[in-house]
N, C-alpha and C positions, 0 to 999 in steps of 0.2 A: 674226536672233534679237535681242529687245530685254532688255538688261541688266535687271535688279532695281534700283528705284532706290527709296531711303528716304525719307524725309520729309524736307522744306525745309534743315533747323535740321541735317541731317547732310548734306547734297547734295554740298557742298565735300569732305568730308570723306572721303566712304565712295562714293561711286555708281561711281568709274571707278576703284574696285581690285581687280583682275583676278577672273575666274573660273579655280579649279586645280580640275584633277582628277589622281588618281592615276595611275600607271603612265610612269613617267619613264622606263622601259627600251625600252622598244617603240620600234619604226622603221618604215623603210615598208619596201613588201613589195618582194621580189625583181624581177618584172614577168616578161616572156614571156608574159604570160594577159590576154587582156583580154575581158572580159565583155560581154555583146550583151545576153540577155534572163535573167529570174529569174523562178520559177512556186514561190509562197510557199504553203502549205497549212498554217493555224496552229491548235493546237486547245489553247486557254487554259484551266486550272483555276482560276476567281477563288479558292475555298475553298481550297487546297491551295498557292497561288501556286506555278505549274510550270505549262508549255505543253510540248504536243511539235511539231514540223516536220520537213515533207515540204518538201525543195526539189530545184528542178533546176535547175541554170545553163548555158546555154549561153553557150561560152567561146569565141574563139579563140586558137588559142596558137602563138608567134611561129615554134616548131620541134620536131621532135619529144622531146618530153620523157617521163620515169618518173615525174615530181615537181610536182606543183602547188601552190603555198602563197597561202593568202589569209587573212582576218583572221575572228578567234573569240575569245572572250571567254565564259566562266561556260558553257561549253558543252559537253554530254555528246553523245558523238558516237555512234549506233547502227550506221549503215553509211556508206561511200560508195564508189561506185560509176561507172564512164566506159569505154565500148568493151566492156563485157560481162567487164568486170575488177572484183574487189573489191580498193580500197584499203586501206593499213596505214596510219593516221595517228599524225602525232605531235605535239603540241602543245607550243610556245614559252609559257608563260604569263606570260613577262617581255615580252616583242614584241607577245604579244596573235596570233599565229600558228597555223594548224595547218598542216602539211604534209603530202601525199597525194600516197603512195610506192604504185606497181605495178608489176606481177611486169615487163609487157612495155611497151615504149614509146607514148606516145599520137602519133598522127600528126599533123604541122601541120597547123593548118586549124581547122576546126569542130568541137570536141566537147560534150558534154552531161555536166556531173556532176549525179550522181543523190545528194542528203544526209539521210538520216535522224539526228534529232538531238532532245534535251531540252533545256531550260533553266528558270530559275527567273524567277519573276515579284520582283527585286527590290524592298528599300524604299528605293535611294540616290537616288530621283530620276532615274535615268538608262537605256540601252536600252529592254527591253519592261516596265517596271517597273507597280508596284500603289498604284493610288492609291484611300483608303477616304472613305467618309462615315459617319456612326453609324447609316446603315441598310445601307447593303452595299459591298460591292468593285466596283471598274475594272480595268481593264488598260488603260494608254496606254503610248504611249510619246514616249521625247525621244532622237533620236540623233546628233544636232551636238555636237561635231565627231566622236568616233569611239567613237559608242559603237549604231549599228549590227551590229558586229559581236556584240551580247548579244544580239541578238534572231535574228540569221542568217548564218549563216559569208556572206562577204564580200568583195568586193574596195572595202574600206574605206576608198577615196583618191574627191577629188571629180572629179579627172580621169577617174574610170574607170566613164561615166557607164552606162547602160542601161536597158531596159526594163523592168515589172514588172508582172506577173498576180499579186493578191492575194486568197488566198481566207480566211476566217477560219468555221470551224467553233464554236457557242459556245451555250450554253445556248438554251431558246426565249424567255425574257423577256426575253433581252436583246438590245442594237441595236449597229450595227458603222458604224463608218465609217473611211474611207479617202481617198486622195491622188483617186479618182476616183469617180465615180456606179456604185452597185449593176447590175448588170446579170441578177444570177438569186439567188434566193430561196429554198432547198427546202429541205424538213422531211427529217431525218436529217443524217447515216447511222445515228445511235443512237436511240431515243428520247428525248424530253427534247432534242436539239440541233435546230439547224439550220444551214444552210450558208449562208454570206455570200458572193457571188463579184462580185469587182468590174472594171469596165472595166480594160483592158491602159491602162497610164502612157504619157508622154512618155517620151521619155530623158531619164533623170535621174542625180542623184549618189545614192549610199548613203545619206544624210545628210538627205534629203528627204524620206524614205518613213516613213509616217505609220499605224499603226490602231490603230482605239479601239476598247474592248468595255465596253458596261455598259448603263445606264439613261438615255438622253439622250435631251433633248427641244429643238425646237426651234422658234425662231422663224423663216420664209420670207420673202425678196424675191427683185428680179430689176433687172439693169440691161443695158442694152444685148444682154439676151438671154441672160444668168448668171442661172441659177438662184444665191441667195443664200441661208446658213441661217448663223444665229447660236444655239449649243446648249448646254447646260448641264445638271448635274442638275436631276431634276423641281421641287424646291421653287424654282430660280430661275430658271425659264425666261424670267417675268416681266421679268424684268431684262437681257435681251436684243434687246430692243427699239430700244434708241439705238445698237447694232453693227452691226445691220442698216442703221438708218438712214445712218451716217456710212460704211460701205462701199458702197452704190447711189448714196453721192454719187463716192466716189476713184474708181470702179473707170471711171465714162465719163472722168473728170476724167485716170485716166493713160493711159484705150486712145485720147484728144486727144494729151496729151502727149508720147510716147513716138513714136505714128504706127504702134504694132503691139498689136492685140486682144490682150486679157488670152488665154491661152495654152489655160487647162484649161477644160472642160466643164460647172463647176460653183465656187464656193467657199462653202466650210468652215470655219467658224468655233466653236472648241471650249472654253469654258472650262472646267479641271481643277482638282479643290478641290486636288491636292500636284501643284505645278508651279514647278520653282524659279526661273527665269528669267521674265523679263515676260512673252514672249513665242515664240512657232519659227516658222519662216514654211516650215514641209511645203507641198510643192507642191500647192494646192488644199485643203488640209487645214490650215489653221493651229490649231493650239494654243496657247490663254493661261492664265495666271491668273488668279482668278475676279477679282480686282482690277482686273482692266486689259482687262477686257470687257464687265463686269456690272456696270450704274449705273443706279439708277431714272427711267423717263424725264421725271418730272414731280419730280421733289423733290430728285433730285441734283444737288449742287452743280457749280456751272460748273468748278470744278478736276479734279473728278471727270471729266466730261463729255468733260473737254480731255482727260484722260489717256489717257480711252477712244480718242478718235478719233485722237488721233496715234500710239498703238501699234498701231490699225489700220491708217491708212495707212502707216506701217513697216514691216509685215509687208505689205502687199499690193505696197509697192515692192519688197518682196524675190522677187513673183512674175516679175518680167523681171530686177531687180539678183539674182542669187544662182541664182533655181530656173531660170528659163530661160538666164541666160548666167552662168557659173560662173566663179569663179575656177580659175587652174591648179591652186594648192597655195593652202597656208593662208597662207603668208608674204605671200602677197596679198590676206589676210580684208575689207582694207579696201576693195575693190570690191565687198564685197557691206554689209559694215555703214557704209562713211561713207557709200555711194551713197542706201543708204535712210536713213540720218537727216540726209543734206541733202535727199531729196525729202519728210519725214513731214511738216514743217509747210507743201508749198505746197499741194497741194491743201484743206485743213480752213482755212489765214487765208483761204483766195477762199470757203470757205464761211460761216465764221464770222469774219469781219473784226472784229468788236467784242470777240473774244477774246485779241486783241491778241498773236498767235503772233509775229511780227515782236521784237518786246522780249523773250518766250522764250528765239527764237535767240541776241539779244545777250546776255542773263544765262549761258546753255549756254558761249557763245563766250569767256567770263568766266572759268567753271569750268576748261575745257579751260585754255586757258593757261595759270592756275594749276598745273594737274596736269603740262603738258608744260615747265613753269618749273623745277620741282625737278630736284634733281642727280641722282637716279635718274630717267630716262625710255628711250626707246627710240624708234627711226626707225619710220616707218609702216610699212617693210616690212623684216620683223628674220626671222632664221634660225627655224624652226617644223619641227622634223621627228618630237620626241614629242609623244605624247597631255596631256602637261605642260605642254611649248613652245606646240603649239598651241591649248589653251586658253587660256596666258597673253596669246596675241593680243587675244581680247573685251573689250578694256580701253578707257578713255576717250582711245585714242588711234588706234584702228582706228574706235571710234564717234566721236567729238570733231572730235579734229582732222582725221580725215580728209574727215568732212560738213565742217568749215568751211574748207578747202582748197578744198573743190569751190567751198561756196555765194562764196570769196574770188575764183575764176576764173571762176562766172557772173557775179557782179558787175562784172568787168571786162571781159567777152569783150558783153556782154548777153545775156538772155533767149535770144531765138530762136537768137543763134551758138551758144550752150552747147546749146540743144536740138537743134540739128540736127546737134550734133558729137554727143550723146548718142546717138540714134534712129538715126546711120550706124555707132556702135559694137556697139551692139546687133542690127543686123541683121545684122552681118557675121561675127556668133558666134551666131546661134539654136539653140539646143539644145547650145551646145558650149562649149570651156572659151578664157579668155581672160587675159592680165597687164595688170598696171600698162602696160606699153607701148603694147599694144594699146589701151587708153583715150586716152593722151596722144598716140599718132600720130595718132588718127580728129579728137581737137578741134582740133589743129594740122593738118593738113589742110584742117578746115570752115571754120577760123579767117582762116588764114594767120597766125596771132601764134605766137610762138615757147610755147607750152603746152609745149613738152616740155622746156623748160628752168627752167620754172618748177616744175614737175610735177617733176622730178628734184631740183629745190633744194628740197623738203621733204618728199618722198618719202624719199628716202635720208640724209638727216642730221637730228639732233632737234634738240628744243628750239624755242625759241621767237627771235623777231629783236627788238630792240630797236631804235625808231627814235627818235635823238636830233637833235633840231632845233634850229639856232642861227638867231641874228636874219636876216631876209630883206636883200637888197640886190641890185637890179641884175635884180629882177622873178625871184630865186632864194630858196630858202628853204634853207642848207647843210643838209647829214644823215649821220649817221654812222651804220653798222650794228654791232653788237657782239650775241650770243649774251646771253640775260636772263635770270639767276637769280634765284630768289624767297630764296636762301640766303644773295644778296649775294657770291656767291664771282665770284673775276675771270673775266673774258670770256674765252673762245677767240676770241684776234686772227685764226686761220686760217677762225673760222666765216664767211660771207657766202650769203647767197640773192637770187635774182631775184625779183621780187615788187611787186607793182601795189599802186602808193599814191595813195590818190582824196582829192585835197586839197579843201577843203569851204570857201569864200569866200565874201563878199556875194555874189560871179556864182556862176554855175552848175557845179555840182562836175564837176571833170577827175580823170582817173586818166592814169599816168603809171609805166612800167616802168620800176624803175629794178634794176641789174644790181650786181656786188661791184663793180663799179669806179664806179658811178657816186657823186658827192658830193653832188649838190645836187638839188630838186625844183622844174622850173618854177612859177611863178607867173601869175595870169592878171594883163595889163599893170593891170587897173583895184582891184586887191588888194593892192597894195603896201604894205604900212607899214600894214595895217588885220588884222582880223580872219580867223587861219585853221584849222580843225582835218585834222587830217592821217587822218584815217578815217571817210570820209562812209560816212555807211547803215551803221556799224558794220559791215563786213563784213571790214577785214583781218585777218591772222592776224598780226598784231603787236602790240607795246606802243609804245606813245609818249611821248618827254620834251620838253617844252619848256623855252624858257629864261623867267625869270617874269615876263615881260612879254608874251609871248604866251600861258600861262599866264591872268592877269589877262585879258586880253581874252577868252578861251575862256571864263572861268568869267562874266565879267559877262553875255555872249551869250548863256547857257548853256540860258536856261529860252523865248529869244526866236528864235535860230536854229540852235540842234541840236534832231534831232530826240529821243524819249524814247529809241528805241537807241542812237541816240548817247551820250546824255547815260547813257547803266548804262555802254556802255564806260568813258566818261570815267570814270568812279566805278572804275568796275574798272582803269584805268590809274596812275591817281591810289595806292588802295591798296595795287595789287602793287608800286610804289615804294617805300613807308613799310615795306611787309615787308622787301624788299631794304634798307632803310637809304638808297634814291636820296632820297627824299622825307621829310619831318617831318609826325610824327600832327596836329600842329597845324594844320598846312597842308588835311588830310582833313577834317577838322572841321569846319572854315570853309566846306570846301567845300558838307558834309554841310548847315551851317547856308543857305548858299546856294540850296539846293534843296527846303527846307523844305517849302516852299506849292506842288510839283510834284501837276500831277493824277494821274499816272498812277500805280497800283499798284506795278507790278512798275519804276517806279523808286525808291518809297519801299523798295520791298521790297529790295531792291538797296542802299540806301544805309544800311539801319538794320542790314541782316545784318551789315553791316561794323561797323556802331557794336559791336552785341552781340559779335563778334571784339575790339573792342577791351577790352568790359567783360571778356568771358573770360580772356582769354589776357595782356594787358597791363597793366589798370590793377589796382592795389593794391584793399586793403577800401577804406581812407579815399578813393582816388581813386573807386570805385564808388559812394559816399556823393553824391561830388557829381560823379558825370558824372549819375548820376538825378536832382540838383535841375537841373542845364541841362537833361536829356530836357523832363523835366513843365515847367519853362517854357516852352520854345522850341516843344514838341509840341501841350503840354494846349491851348490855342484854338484850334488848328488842326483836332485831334479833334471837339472841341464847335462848329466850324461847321460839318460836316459833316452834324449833326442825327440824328435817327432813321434807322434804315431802309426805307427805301418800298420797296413792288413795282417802282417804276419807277426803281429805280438802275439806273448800270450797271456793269458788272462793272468796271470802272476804279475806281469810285466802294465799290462791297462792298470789295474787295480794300483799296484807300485805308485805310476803315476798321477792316478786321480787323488789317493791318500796324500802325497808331497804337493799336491798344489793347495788341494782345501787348508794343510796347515801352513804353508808358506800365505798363501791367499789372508788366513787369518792374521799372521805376522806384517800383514802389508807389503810384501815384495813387491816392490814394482814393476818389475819387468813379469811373475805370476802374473799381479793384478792386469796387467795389459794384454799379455795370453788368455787369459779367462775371458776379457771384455770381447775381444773380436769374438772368440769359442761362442760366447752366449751371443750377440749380433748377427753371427750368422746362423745358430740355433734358431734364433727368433726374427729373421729375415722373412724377402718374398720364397715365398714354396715350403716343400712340406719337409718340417727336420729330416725326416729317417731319410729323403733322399738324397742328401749332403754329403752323405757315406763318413761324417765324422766319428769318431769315437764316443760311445754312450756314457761310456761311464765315464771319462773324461770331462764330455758334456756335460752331465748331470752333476758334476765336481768342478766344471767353471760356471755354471748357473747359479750354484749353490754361493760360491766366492762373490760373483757379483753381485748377487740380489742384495748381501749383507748388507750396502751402500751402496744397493741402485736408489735411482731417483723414479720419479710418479711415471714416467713413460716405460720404461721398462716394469714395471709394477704393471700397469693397464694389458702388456701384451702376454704377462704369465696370468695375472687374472683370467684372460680372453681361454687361454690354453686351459686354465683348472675349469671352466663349462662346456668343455668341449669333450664329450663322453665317447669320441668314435675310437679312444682307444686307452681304454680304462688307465694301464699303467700310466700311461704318458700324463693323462687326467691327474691322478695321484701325486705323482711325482709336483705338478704345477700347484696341486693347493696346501702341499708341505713345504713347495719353496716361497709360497706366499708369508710364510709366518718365519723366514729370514730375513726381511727387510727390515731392517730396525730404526727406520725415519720414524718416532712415533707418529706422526699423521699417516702414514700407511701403516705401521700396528692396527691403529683406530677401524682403519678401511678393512681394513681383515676381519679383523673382530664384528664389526658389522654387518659384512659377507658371512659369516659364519653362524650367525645368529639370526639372519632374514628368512632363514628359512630356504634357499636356495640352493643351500648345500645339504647333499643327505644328513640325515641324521645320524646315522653306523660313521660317517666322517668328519663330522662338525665339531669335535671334541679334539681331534687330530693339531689343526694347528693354532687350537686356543692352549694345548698343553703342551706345543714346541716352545708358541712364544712366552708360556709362565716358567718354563724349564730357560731360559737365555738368560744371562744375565743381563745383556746388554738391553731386551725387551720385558724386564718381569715387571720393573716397576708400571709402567704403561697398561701392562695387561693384569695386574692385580688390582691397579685404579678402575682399571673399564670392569670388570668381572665384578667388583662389589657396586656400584656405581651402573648396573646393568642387570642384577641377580633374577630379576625373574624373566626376560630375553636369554639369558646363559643357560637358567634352570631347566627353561620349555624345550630347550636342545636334548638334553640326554634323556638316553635310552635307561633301559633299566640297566645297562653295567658301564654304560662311558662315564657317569658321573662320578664314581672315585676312581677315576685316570685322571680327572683335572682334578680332583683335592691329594694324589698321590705327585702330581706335577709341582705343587706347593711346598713340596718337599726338597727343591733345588733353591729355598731361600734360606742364609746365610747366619741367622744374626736373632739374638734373642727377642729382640722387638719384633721382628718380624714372625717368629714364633707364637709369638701371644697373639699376633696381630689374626695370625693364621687360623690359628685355636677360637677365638672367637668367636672369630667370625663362621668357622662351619658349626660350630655346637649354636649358633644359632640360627643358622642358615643349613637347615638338614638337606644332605643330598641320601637319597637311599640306599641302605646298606652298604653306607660306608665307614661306621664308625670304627672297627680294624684298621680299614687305610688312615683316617683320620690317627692314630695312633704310631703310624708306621713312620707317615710324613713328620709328625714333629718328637719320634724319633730320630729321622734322616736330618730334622735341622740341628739336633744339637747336637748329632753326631758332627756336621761340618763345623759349626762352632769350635765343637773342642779340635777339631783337628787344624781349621788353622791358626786358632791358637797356639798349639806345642809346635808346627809345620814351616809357620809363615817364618820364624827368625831364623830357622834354615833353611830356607828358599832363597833368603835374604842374602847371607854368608855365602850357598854356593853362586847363588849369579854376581854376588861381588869380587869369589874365585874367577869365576867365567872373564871378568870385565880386563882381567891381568893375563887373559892368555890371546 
């Protein structure tokens, strides 16, 4: 499953705070029954949302028993039936249970229950639920992690894997798909229906099984012998096109990789207009959101494009990571979510190299740190036994750190050892479930390097390693390990991990195991006393300090021999010091002015997010007065050689400039702001954008500039654009820039829009937690949001609502802390008390930091003011 992730400017902030769902009571099931094969017969009411189901499961069970219990959810139960007995059921509704009591004992061995059953097409986004457009109804469904059990009583565990015949009964104008190809077609048993009956599954988990009812259309290809369809409702089929394209490229690209054929018979690509999560990766049936599949293939922007194809390849890696070799239990989610977002970005850089995925990973690897820095985190593999627990897993640390774990031991093991310890894990669990262990004994084996003690030193303890370096002597470089808060709180002297450190010199970068006991990192003999950084290819999962002469040397090198990932960590090393207090803003700055004239995008992007964190959250009004006249100095020429936008930039070069105008933009340049106003004027002129032939991303970075202080007219025409669904991104893009305007009376108008009911729900939470994250909008929108709480509360879903109490966490100041605290401990959002916990940690973290922060921020731009 690929997380929901927001726009740039919240990335840091919001994208890895957990998904909850309700039912904190529920446990796992008793066992003695283990399931073989399930015969679904499903007959869907889109008009009435209500289906009824015909099931039979054949079971085996461990002994003879009176009592079977397995998992049920929203489920009205007609009969059930085994050995020519009718059961007496009784339903657990806090467990999520029902149990099936008979007169006489069932025999061990093989039995068959026979379940007749109703259920409701919910609106929570979850089970067999209903998703609408304003011409008609669907039925899809989402059942990770357990919510299977709504759609069909269940052995609800991914251990308890099985076969599945899936037939779907459903009106005649409409079309069905499933985890496998159709195999029969026929009109009735009513008039007006028809019967959908599709090929028998793989063995699989609960969790995996996938069908759609409604009106879908799709686009065909084929690779390696996969029939390929990428589907959508009718009016956007169009726009399915580049899903197609970028899966005909992954899918040879992993059945190379891997060394094992993609598994199913067909895949299935779905995008659903209410789908809350990016993405599901249903075996052979994936399901997304219309956002993160559906991109015009000639006019959408490169950011778009990228998004597309690496939630692709995420979800296709989860056809071997996840649908074909399963985790045990969820306590081990991260063998199926780091696995695929350490493999999403290699297939699509070998396709698109000029998209510069490589600096991506280094920014992601950035983020992560940061989130596993703070004093609330958690081990990759933490206790998960409710429906609660186990969704708090999907978090940026089962995705995060777990892919950069992995991508930290290919880096060190190489390529092909990591690959062939991969391909003998996977073979040696086909169809079946597997741990943590089971991974780290197969690459230790292929290896011979000690992987299972690496793999254990961050697998089971949090946090992050901080590697502190003192001057080299004697062809050694000392190192000290201590545990790294972003809080500045003291180290756990007991923490220590094993962990491959690739030291980066004039010669050729060596990696180098070093263990809790070791002190120092060899040096190569011709490095000595020269130039070194201690994280080549950006790939470790540590932070680094140096002492500031090696320091100096790093930074003068910086733009001549690190590469661009390197140089984002650097940047990201550098800052998470100055949060912690290790470091001075002043010292960031320098660095920031250092890197000025960098080609690459996503390192300016990288180094001004931070500046903007500092205008935010640390410098005063008067300091903001004149960090804006250093911007527009130091930036403004840099911008204006850049020139126009031609056809033939490259994306290094678009991105370059959309970055220098949003931050000049913010600094008030005038002669930006006048560039951006036509930009957006003729963006939002007569005729349709994308045939302007302007730059997207550019546009999307003068849109963004003006709306800051547009006025009510330009407001009305992006309004008009965020209800306009004929092309989801473009949609998107309009009701994120709505929550940039910061006239409070169009705050008010947003806020209002967002809570009518008008805007989906999966997106209504979106720019109520841009504008609590602004500083220049939070007062406004923390007045409207207590002053509104049960219009804001009826918005969220069961996981957007600690995204907006994690958004609360951009405020400043101890009052506002309390203010914040109050008010949710009395005003419960569900299962969010973690976030509740996280956010006013994040506020006193900003507290103390611009406290120690601000009087050097102060001193250098009072340096700056004499140059």
């Amino acid at each position: 499953m690929y997380s929901f992730a927001v726009c740039r400017r919240l990335l840091a902030v919001l994208l890895f705070f957990p998904l909850f769902v309700s039912g904190l009571h529920a446990q796992r099931l008793p066992g003695g029954a283990h399931p073989e094969h399930y015969s679904l017969v499903l007959t869907p009411d889109l008009n009435a949302a209500t289906f009824q189901g015909e099931e039979t499961i054949d079971v085996v069970l461990d002994a003879p028993t009176r009592t079977v219990t397995l998992n049920a959810a929203e489920i009205k139960f007609l009969s059930v039936k085994a050995a020519s007995q009718t059961a007496e059921v009784s339903v657990n509704t806090a467990k999520e249970q029902a149990t099936f009591t008979f007169a006489h004992e069932l025999p061990a061995g093989k039995t068959t229950l026979a379940i007749s059953y109703s259920g409701i097409l919910n609106d929570k986004l979850r089970g067999f639920y209903l998703s609408k457009t304003k011409s008609r109804n669907y039925a899809v469904t989402q059942f990770e992690p357990t919510d299977a059990r709504r759609a069909f009583p269940s052995f609800d565990e991914p251990a308890l894997k099985a076969t599945y015949d899936i037939t779907l009964v459903i009106d005649s104008r409409d079309t069905a798909i499933s985890n496998t190809q159709i195999v029969s077609d026929t009109a009735g048993p009513l008039a007006g229906k028809h019967t959908v009956k599709f090929a028998t599954t793989p063995k699989m988990s609960t969790y995996l099984v996938a069908f759609l009812v409604g009106d879908f259309q799709c686009t065909s290809g084929k690779a390696d012998g996969v029939p390929i369809r990428a589907c959508a409702t009718p009016d956007k089929v169009a726009m399915t096109k580049f899903a197609v394209e970028s899966a005909a490229y992954i899918l040879p690209y992993y059945d190379k990789y891997f060394g094992i054929k993609y598994p199913m018979p067909k895949l299935d690509m779905v995008a659903l207009p209410d789908f809350e999560a990016g993405a599901m990766e249903n075996f052979g049936c994936i399901t997304y959101r219309e956002t993160d599949l559906l991109v015009d293939e000639k006019s959408g922007a490169i950011p778009a494009k990228k998004r597309v194809a690496i939630v692709v390849a995420h979800e296709m890696a989860h056809q071997w990571f996840g649908d074909m070799v399963t985790m045990q239990w969820w306590d081990n989610i991260w063998l199926n979510e780091g696995f695929a977002t350490w493999m999403e970005s290699k297939p699509v850089a070998k396709w698109k190299p000029e998209w510069n995925f490589p600096q991506d990973d280094a920014r992601d690897l950035d983020t992560t740190l940061n989130l596993d820095s703070q004093k609330t985190t958690r081990t990759i593999r933490a206790k998960a036994e409710t429906p609660g627990e186990i969704n708090e897993m999907f978090d940026g640390i089962a995705y995060g750190k777990a892919g950069a774990v992995l991508g930290m031991l290919e880096n060190y093991l190489g390529e092909e050892t990591f690959r062939q310890g991969v391909h003998n894990y996977l073979a040696a669990h086909l169809y079946a479930n597997a741990t943590a262990e089971d991974f780290w004994n197969a690459q230790t084996a292929t290896s011979h390097q000690p992987v299972d003690k690496i793999m254990q030193s961050f697998v089971t303890q949090p946090g992050v390693p901080l590697l502190s370096f003192s001057q080299d002597k004697a062809g050694q470089v000392p190192v000290a390990q201590s545990r790294f808060f972003l809080s500045g709180a003291a180290a756990d002297p007991s923490q220590r991990w094993t962990l491959p450190v690739c030291i980066k010199t004039s010669a050729k970068p060596e990696c180098h195991l070093i263990t809790p006991n070791d002190a120092a990192v060899p040096l190569p003999s011709t490095a000595a006393g020269s130039f070194f950084y201690a994280n080549a290819n950006a790939k470790g999962y540590y932070r680094t300090s140096y002492t500031a002469s090696q320091l100096d040397a790093i930074v003068a090198a910086a733009e001549t021999k690190l590469n661009p990932q390197e140089r984002i960590g650097l940047l990201g090393d550098r800052w998470a010091l100055v949060r912690s207090g290790q470091a001075d803003v002043s010292g960031f700055l320098n660095l920031v002015l250092a890197l000025k004239k960098d080609p690459n995008g996503l390192v300016m992007e990288s180094s001004l997010d931070k500046v903007k964190s500092i205008d935010a959250r640390i410098a005063t009004d008067e300091d903001r007065t004149q960090l804006a006249e250093v911007i527009r100095r130091e930036f403004s020429p840099i911008y204006a050689s850049l020139g126009h936008p031609n056809k033939s930039d490259s994306y290094d070069r678009q991105l370059l400039r959309a970055e220098l105008m949003e931050i000049l933009g913010d600094a008030k340049d005038l002669a930006v702001l006048a560039e951006a106003k036509d930009i957006t004027e003729q963006a939002y002129g007569p005729g349709a954008r994308k045939s302007k032939g302007l730059d997207p991303i550019l546009t999307q970075a003068a849109i963004s500039v003006t709306a800051e202080h547009g006025d009510a007219s330009l407001y009305d025409k992006v309004l008009a654009a965020s209800k306009d669904g004929s092309d989801p991104g473009l949609q998107s893009e309009a009701l994120r820039t709505l929550a940039l305007f910061s006239d409070p009376q169009l705050v008010r108008r947003t806020l209002d829009y967002v809570v009518s009911g008008e805007v989906r729900n999966q997106d209504s939470w979106i720019p109520m937690a841009i504008l609590l994250s602004s500083r220049d909008t939070r007062e406004t929108t923390w007045e409207y949001i207590q002053q509104h709480w049960p219009k804001v509360h009826a918005q969220f879903t069961t996981n957007s609502g600690s995204r907006v109490v994690a958004a609360a966490g951009t405020f400043c100041s101890v009052e506002k802390r309390n203010e914040v605290s109050s008010f949710f401990q009395t005003h419960k959002v569900d299962a969010a008390e973690r976030t509740l916990a996280k956010t006013l940690d994040n506020i006193d973290d900003c507290v103390r930091v611009r406290s120690t922060q601000e009087p050097r921020l102060e001193q250098w731009l009072a340096s700056q003011r004499k140059q």
